[in-house]
FIFISE-32199 format. One record per residue (C-alpha): residue in one letter; x, y, z. Coordinates in steps of 0.1 Angstrom, whole numbers, padded with zeros to 4 digits, always signed. Layout:
N
aXYZ
...
***
This chain:
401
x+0875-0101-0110
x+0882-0137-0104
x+0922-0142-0100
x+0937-0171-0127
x+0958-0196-0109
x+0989-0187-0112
x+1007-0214-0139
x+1033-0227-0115
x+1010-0235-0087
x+1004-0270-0085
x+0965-0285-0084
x+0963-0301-0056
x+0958-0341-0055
x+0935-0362-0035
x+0950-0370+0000
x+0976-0399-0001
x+0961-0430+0016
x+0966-0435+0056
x+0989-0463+0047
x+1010-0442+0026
x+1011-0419+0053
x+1024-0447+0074
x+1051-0456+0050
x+1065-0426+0040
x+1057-0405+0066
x+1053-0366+0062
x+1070-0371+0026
x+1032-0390+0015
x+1020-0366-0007
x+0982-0378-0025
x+0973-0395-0049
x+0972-0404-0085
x+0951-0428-0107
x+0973-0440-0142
x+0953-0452-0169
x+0973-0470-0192
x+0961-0483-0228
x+0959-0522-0224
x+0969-0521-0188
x+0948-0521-0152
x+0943-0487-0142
x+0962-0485-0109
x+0959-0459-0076
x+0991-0450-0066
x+1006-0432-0042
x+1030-0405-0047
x+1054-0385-0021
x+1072-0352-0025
x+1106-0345-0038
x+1106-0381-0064
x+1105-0375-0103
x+1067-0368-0117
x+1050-0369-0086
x+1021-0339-0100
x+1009-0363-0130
x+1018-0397-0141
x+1051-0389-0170
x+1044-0391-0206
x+1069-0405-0217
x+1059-0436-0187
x+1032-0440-0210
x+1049-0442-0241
x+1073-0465-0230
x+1040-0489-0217
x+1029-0489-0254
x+1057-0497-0270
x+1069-0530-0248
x+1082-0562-0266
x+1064-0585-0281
x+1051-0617-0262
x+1050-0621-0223
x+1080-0615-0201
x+1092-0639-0173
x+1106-0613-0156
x+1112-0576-0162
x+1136-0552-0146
x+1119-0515-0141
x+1153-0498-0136
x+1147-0465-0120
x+1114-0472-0109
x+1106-0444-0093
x+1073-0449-0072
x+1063-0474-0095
x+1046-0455-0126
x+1066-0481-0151
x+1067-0518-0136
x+1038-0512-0114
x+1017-0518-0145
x+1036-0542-0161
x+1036-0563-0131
x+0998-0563-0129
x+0992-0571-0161
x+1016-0602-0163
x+1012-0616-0128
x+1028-0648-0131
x+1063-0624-0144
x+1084-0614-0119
x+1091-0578-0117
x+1118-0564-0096
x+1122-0524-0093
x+1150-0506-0086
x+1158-0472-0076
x+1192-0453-0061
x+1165-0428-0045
x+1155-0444-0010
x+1124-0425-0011
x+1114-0436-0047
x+1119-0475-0035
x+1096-0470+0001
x+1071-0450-0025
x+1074-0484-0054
x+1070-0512-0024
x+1042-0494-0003
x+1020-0493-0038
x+1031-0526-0049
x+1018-0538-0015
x+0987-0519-0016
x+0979-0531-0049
x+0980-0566-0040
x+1012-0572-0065
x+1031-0601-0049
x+1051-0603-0085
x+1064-0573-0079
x+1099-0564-0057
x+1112-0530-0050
x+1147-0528-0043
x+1174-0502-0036
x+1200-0502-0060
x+1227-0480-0077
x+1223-0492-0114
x+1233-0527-0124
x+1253-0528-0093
x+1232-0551-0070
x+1218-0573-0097
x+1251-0581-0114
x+1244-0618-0112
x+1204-0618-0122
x+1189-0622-0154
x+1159-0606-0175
x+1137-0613-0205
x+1130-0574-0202
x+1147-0542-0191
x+1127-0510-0196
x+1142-0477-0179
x+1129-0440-0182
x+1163-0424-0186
x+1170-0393-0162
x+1175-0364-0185
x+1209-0352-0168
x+1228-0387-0159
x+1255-0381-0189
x+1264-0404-0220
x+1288-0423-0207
x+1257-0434-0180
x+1233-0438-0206
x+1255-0461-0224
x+1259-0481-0196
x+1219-0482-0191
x+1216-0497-0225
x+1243-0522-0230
x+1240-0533-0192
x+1205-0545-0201
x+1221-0567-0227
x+1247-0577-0201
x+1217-0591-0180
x+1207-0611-0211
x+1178-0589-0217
x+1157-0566-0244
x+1162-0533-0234
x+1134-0505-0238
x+1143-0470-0227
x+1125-0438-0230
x+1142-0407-0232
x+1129-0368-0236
x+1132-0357-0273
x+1168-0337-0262
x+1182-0369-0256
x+1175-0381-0289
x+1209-0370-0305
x+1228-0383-0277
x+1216-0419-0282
x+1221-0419-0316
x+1256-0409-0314
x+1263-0439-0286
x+1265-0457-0321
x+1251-0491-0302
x+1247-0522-0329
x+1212-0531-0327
x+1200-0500-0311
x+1167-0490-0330
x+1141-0458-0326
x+1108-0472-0323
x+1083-0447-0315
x+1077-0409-0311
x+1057-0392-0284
x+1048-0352-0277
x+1082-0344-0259
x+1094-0381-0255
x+1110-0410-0275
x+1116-0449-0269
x+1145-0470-0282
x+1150-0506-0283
x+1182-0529-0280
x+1174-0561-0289
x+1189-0588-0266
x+1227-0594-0275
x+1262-0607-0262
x+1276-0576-0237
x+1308-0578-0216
x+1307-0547-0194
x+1314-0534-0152
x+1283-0538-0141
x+1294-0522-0107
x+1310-0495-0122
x+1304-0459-0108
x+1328-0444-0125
x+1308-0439-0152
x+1285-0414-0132
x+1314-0388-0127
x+1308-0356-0143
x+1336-0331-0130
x+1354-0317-0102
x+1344-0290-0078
x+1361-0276-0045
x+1345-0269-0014
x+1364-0251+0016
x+1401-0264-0004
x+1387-0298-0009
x+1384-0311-0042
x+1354-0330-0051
x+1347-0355-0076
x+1308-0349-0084
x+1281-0369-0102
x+1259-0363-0132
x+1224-0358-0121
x+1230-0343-0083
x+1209-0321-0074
x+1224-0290-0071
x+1215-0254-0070
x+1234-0228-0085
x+1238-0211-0052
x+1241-0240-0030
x+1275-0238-0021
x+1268-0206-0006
x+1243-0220+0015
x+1271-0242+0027
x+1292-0212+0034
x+1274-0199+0056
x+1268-0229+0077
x+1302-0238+0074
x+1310-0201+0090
x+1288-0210+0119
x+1307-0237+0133
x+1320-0235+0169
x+1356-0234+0176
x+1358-0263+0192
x+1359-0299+0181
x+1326-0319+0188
x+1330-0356+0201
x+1310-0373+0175
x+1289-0353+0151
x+1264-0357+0117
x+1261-0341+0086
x+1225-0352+0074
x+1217-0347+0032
x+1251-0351+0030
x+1250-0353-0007
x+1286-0362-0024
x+1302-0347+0007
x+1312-0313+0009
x+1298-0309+0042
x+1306-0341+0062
x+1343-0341+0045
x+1350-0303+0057
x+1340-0316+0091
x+1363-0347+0093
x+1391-0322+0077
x+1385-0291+0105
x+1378-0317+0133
x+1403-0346+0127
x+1399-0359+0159
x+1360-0358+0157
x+1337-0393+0150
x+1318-0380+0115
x+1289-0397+0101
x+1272-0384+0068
x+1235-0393+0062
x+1223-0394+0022
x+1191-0410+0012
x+1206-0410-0027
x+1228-0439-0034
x+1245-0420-0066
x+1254-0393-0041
x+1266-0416-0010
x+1289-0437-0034
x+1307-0403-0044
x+1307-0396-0012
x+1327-0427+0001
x+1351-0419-0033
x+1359-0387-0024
x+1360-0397+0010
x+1387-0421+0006
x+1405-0399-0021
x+1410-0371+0004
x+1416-0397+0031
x+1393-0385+0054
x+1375-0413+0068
x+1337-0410+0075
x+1309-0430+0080
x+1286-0430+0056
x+1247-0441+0064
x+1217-0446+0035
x+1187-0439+0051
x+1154-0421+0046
x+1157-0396+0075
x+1189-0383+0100
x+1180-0398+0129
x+1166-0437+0113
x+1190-0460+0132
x+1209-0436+0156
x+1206-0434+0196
x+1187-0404+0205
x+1212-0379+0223
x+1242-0394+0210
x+1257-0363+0192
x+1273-0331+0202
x+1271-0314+0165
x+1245-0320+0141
x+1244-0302+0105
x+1229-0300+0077
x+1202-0282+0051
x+1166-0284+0046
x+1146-0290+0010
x+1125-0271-0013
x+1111-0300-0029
x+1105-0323-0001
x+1082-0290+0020
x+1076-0281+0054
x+1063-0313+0069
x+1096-0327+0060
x+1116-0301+0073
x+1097-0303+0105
x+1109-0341+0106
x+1140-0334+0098
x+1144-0306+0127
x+1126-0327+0154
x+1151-0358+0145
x+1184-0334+0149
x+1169-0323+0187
x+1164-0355+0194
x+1202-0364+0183
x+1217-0341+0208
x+1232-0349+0238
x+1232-0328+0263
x+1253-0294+0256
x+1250-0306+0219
x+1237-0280+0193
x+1225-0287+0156
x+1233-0262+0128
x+1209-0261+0097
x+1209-0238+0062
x+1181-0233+0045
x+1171-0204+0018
x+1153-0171+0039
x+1123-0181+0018
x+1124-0212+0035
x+1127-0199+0071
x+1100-0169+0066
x+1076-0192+0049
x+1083-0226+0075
x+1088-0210+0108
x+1082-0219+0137
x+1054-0238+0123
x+1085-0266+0118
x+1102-0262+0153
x+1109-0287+0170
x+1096-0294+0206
x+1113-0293+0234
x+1145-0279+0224
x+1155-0241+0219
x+1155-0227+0181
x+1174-0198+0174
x+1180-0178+0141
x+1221-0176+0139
x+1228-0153+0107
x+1208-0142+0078
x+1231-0134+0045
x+1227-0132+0008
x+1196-0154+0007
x+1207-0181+0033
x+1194-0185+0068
x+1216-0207+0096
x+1195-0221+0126
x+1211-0234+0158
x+1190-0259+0178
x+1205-0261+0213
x+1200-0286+0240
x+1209-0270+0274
x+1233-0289+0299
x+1221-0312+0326
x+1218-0293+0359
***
């Protein structure tokens, strides 16, 4: 009897492009065509571990059909994501321009590889946390899929900062949302259409007087990590059992204090903060490829008055000297898969200096499933502990003779 594909099991998708490859590296992960009504159907590329990355998002395309009236000047896609929302737009109103913003470092490589590839000189991808780097600019439209955990106080802010920016707002928003919206009580703010699982709303444009720099309005609660306490954001990605994973690396530290040392995936900064508070003395940097997560980092960072430096890159090792560490740390992704991981482990050998040794979590499914096919070269892998689901690897560099 033929076996049924199991339902979680992803279909694969055509291979990403070689330029994809060379732009997001081993995160490229294939391809997808989106067909919108009224719009040029676009080939985009798509990496691992970014929102929707199996199928172009529903409610994308409800939002497409739904757009003001007239044609736009220029358009803000805010949360862009690799492009699934202002790609489009920006292709079908060439003369508008169209900047794209995401806080997801991988999302914005992902939007301005496929904006290039398309030909889309209209079209701008940009970091960005929010409003916060476009605080001066101004729209004629704002359209935003809305992440379905970011909190109301956020969502508020998507909304009215639109208006701030002197433009009509269009957001989409899954059908749990729905409530939440209405209950933000915004003047103006209408439902306009209804999809399977989705919904849009639209705010037309309207005097607003709000911080659009504020990241305050991201906090969700508190949490403590090895006797710090922790301001943490809506919408980090966070495992129920992740602390734990942390644990256990944390356990595994050596005794004594490293001269300069890196906490890569640093998220809101349990890991690079216990470092600067067991090593006082020690040079910390924290690498985070999530701008929500790096700007609770630096708060909590300067709460707890541990100074650390914090770095926004796509990978540990983008903009360091090779062996110019003695301690490298950090964990490894489901989402983002073994070709990742492997970049990720090769980039902490090459970190270390000589006698240096890098210390990485990861689940047991994880290690049994991407090793030692993700070993790095030419630097000893080890297997430290194994507990409650969590493995801990050392990679050592030995001494100069």
């Amino acid at each position: 009897m033929k076996r049924r594909r199991r339902e979680r099991e992803p279909a694969a998708l055509p291979a990403p492009s070689a330029s994809a490859r060379n732009a997001l590296g081993p995160y490229a992960r294939g391809r997808l065509v989106e067909k919108a009504r009224g719009f040029p159907a676009l080939s985009l590329d798509v990496p691992w571990d970014v929102f929707s990355s199996q199928a172009i998002d529903e409610g994308t395309l409800l939002l497409l059909r739904n757009l003001p009236a007239g044609e736009p000047r220029s358009v803000l896609d805010l949360g862009c994501g690799y492009g699934a929302l202002g790609l489009p737009i920006a292709a079908r109103w060439t003369s508008a321009r169209c900047v794209l913003i995401d806080r997801d470092l991988l999302a914005v490589a992902a939007a301005a590889h496929n904006a290039r590839a398309l030909g889309l000189r209209n079209a701008e991808a940009r970091p960005g946390l929010g409003y916060r780097e476009v605080a001066g600019e101004r729209f004629d439209w704002v359209v935003c899929n809305v992440p379905a955990r970011i909190g109301p106080r956020a969502i508020r802010h998507l909304l009215e900062g639109g208006r701030a920016l002197g433009a009509q707002v269009r957001a989409v928003v899954i059908r749990d949302l729905c409530g939440v919206l209405r209950g933000l009580e915004l003047p103006g703010l209408i439902h306009l259409a209804s999809g399977a699982r989705h919904d849009v709303f639209a705010l037309a444009e309207a005097p607003a007087a709000i911080d659009l720099a504020d990241e305050g309005i991201y906090a969700r609660d508190e949490t403590e990590f090895a006797g710090l306490r922790l301001s943490r954001p809506h919408d980090a990605s966070e495992d129920p059992g992740h602390f734990g994973l942390l644990s256990a690396l944390a356990e595994s530290l050596p005794r004594s204090a490293p001269g300069r040392a890196l906490a890569f995936r640093a998220g809101y900064g349990a890991l690079p903060l216990h470092l600067k508070s067991r090593y006082p003395a020690s040079q910390v940097l924290a690498q985070e490829r999530d701008l929500l997560d790096a700007a609770f980092l630096r708060r909590n960072a300067r709460d707890l008055g541990l100074p650390v430096e914090v770095r926004e890159t796509l990978f540990p090792a983008d903009g360091l000297e090779p062996r110019s560490f003695s301690l490298v740390v950090g964990e490894l992704s489901s989402p983002a898969g073994p070709l990742v991981a492997a970049r990720e482990l090769q980039d902490c050998a090459d970190l270390l200096e000589a006698g240096g040794e890098a210390l990485i979590v990861l689940t047991e499914k994880q290690e049994r499933g991407w090793l030692p096919e993700a070993a790095p070269k030419k630097a000893a892998l080890t297997l430290l502990l194994r507990r409650q689901g969590a493995s801990v690897l050392r990679i050592s560099r030995p001494r100069a003779a």
